[in-house]
N, C-alpha and C positions, 0 to 999 in steps of 0.2 A: 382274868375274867373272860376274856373272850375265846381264851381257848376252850375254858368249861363250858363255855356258851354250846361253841361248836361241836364238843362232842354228846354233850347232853342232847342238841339237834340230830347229829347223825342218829342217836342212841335211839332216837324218838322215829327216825324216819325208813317207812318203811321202802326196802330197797331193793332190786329185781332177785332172783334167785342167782342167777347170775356171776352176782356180785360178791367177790371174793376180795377178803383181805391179803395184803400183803404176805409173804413167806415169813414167818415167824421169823425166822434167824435174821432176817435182813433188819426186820424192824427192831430186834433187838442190839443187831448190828449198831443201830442209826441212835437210836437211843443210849446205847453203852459209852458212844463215839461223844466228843465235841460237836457238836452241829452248828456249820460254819458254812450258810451258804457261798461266801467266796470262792472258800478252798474247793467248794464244789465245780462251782461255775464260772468262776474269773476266764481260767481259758477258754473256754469259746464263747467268748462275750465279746463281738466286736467293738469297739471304740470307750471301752469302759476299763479303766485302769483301775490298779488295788486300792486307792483314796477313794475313789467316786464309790467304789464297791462297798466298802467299808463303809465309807456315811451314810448311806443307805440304811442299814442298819434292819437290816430283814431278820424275823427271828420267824421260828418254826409254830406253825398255826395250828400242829395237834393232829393234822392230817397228812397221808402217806400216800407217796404213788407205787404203782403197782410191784415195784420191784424194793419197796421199802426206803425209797426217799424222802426227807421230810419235803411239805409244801410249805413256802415260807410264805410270808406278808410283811406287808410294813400298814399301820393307821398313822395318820396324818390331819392335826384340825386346823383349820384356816378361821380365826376368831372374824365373828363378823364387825363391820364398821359404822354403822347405823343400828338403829331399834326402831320396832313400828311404833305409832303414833301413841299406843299403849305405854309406850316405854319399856315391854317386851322385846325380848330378842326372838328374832326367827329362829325356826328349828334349823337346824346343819340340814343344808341338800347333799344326801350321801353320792358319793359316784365314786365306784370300782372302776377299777381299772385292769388288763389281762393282758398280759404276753407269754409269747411261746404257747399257746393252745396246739402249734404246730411245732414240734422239734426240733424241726431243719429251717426254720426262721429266726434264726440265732436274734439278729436285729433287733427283733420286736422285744425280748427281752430286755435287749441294751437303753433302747428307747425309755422302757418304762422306768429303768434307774436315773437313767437322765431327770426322769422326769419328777422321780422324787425330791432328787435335788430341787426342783424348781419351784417340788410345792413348798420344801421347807419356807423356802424363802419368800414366798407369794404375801402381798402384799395384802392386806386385809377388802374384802369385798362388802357388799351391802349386804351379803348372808351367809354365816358362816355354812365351811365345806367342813364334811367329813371324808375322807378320800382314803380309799382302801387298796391298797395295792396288793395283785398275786402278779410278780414278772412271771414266774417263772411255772406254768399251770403242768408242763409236759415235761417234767425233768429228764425219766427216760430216755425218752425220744432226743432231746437238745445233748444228753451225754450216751448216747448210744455211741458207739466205736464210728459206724458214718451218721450223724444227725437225722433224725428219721420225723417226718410227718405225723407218724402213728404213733399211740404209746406202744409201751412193751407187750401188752398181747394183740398188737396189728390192727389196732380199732383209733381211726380219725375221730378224735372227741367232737370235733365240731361239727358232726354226723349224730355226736350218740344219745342229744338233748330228745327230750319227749315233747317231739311235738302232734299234733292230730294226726291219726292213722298214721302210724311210722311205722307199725308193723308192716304193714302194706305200700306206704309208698316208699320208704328207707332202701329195703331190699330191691324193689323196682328200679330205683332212680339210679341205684349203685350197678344194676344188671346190665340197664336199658339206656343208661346218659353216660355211665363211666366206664362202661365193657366189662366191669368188674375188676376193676383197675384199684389192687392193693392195697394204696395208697388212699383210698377214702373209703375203706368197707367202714360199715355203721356200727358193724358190733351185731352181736347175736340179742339187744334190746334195748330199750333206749334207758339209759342210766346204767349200763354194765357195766361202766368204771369206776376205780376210785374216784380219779382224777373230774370225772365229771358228774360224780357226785358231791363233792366236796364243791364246786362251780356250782352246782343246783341250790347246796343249801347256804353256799352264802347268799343269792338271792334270794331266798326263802327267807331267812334271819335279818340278811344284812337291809334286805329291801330296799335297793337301790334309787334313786331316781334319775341315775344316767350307767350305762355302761359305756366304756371304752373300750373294744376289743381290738389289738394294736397285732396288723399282721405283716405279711411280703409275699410277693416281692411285684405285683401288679401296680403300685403306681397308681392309687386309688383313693377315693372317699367314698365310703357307702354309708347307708344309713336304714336301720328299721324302725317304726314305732310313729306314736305321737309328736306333736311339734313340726315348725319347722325344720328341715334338716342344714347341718351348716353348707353353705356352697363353696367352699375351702379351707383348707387346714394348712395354711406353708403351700405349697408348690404344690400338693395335692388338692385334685377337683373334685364334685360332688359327682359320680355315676354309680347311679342304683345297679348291682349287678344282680340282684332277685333275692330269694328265699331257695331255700332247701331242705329239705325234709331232714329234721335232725340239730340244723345247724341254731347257732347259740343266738344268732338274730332271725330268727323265725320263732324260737322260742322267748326267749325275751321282750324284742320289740313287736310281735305282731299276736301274740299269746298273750306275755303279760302285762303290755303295755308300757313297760320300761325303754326308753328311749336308747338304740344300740347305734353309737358312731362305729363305725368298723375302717380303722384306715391300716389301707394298704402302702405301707413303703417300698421305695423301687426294687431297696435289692437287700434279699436276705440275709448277704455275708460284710456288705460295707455301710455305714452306718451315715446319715446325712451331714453332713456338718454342724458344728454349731449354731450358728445362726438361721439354720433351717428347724432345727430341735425347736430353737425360743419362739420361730415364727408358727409353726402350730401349735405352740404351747399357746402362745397370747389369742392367737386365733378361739382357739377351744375356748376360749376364759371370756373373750366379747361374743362367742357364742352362746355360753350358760346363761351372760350376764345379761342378754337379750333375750331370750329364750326360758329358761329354766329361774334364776333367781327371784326371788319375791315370790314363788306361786305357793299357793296353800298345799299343803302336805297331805295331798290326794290321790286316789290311784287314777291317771288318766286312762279317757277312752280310748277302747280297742282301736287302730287304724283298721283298714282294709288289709286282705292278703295282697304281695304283687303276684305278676307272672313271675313263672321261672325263664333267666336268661342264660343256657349252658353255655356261653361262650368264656366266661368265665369264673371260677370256682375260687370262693374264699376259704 
């Protein structure tokens, strides 16, 4: 069902001119094949063995990256523990989840299978979760021959969100803040990828009420949107490092008012330990459970824009 969902969405939405499918052969390629995200991506998955891989249990979500890989996903529901006074159950607080937006942050990938392990196991809360996981958003780029930033036609996704004036500040910001430095062009429009169209319209459908966008290799907390923001996650601090024209928490948290944790872990090729994994996972959880659970199933107020801070770039 949700894969009909998803393409009945695409089918419905209208998308830049731009925006090109996949090479025919690859996709039939991927189609004709078993489709086994493992076999895809086990190797460069630091700290993730074939069992954790495996239980994961990621299956192909109907969408293709640019070079005809499938996008996998896993849903995940955490039954809730209480009912309101009604004797009603709360609706499920959705929250995505994203790794690898960036190719060459192998990690952030690994993290987020870690982390389905964890939701399996999650102990029931006062409101059930729906939790949506994409690890692996940038397949190209994470299996390109050297791991690359960008996907396959050279466009940094987390540049290529529509956010206000991107025509104009996109190309600016990329000219004039990054020298025009490869590695984060925007794209010739905002939505010119597969890949980050497929990310647009699961916010579109899936309408989240948190995102997690899990990166590297800074050694950060950030945060866009309504709410409090958490002031740690594990060994990671809260520092706002700004907006960016394009990027997925300018779009998200300050457009559409979906709250965007964005954590940076240290290092994009070694993976934190285990008891660093559990200790932002539980963090994240008396975060929601403070913040986020019980609220009524409304679209929060727009925050303010921030400054932009170039000193460093998510």
């Amino acid at each position: 069902m949700a894969v009909l969902l998803l393409a009945a969405s695409l089918a419905a939405t209208s998308l830049p001119a731009q925006a090109t499918a996949p090479p025919a052969q690859t996709v039939l390629m991927a189609q004709s094949a078993a489709v086994d995200a493992c076999a895809l991506f086990l190797s460069r998955l630091p700290g993730v063995g074939p069992l954790r891989c495996k239980a994961a249990q990621l299956v192909p979500s109907g969408a293709y990256s640019q070079q005809g890989r499938p996008l996998f996903w896993r849903d995940i529901y955490t039954p809730a523990s209480v009912q309101t006074t009604a004797g009603n159950a709360l609706a499920p607080l959705r929250v995505l989840v994203v790794g690898a937006i960036h190719g060459d942050e192998l990690t952030s990938a690994s993290l987020a299978l870690h982390w389905i392990g964890l939701a399996e196991k999650m102990q029931t809360m006062g409101q059930a979760v729906h939790w949506r996981f994409i690890p692996v958003l940038n397949p190209d780029g994470l299996l390109a021959a050297k791991p690359s930033r960008i996907n396959a036609r050279g466009v940094d996704l987390n540049r290529n969100f529509n956010t206000p004036q991107w025509q104009r500040d996109a190309p600016i910001y990329w000219e004039k803040r990054t020298r025009k430095d490869p590695r984060r062009w925007p794209g010739p429009a905002p939505l010119s990828e597969l890949e980050s169209q497929f990310l647009h319209t699961q916010m579109d459908v899936f309408q989240p009420q948190l995102v997690v966008s899990i990166h590297a290799p800074y050694g950060v907390l950030d945060f866009d949107g309504p709410h409090e923001p958490p002031q740690r996650l594990g060994r990671l601090r809260l520092d706002r490092v700004g907006v960016f024209p394009g990027s997925l928490g300018h779009y998200g948290g300050v457009q559409q008012g979906m709250p965007v944790v964005t954590i940076e872990l240290d290092h994009a090729l070694k993976m934190p330990r285990d008891a660093e994994v559990r200790s932002m996972w539980s963090d994240l959880l008396r975060w929601m459970d403070a913040r986020l659970l019980h609220l009524p199933d409304t679209p929060a107020p727009l925050p303010q824009a921030k400054n932009h801070r170039p000193s460093t770039e998510k």
